[in-house]
BAGUKOL-474645 format. One line per field, with one value per residue (C-alpha): x, y, z; residue number from 1. Coordinates in Angstrom, 2 decimals, decimal comma. Example, Ala and Ser with C-alpha at 12.3 -4.5 7.8 and 13.67 -1.06 7.14 Angstrom:
c1 = c(12,30	13,67)
c2 = c(-4,50	-1,06)
c3 = c(7,80	7,14)
resi = c(1	2)
This chain:
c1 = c(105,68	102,19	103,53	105,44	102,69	100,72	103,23	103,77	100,25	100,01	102,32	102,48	102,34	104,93	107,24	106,80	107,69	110,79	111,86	111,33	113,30	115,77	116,73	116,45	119,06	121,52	121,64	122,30	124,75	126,85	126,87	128,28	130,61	131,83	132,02	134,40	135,89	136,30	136,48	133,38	134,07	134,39	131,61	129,22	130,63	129,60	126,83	125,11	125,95	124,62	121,49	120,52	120,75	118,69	115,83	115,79	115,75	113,25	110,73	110,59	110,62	107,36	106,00	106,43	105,08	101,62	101,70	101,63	99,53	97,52	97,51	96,83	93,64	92,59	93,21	91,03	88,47	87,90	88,24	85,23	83,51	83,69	82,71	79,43	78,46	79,51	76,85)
c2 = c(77,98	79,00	82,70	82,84	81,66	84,36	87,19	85,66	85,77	89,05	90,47	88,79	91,62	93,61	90,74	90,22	93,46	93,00	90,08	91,71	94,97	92,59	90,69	94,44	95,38	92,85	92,51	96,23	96,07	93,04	94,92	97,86	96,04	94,12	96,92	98,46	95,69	93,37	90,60	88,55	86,52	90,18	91,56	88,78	88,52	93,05	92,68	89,96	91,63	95,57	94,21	91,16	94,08	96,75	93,90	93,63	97,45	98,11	95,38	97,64	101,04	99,49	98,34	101,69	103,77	101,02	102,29	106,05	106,04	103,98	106,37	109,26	107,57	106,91	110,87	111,80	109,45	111,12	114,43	113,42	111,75	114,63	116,63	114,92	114,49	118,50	118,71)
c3 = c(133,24	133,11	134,27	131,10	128,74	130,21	129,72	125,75	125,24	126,86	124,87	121,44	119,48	121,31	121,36	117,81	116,91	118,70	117,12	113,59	115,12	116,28	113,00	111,04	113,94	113,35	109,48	109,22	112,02	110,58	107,37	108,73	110,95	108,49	105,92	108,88	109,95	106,92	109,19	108,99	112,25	114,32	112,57	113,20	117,11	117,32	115,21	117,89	121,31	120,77	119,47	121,82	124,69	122,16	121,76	125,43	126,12	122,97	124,98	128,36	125,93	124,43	127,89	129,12	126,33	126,36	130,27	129,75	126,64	129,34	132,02	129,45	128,45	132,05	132,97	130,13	130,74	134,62	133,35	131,05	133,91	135,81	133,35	132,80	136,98	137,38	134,51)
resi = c(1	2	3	4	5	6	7	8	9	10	11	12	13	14	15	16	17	18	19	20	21	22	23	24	25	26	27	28	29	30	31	32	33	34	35	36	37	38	39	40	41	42	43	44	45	46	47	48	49	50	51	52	53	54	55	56	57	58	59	60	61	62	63	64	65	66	67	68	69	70	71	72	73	74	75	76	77	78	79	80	81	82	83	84	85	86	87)
């Protein structure tokens, strides 16, 4: 349990974002469902499957954006310490 405190606390604001993403993503989907649909049973039902999955796939987009933005910083920081010992 402790491995899943850490990855909450490691990633509060992340997750957070994707639970605010994730109720925006399902009141706009009901409403279009049901504005398609006009069945408020079937648009609830479509409106709660397309977006658990998005929530899910929005938390690794994040992760993996935080990584390269990571691995960005980390090139330029060598190229600036090599900078500064070929100086």
């Amino acid at each position: 349990m402790s491995k899943i405190r850490s990855i909450v606390q490691n990633n509060r604001q992340t997750l957070s974002k994707t639970a605010s993403y994730y109720v925006i993503h399902i009141t706009v989907a009901a409403l279009v469902a049901y504005a398609v649909t006009g069945n408020l049973i079937a648009s609830l039902t479509l409106s709660l499957l397309e977006p658990t999955v998005q929530a899910f796939a929005f938390f690794f987009h994040e992760k993996a954006w935080q990584r390269w933005n990571a691995r960005k910083q980390a090139a330029a920081d060598e190229s600036h310490v090599g900078i500064a010992h070929a100086a």
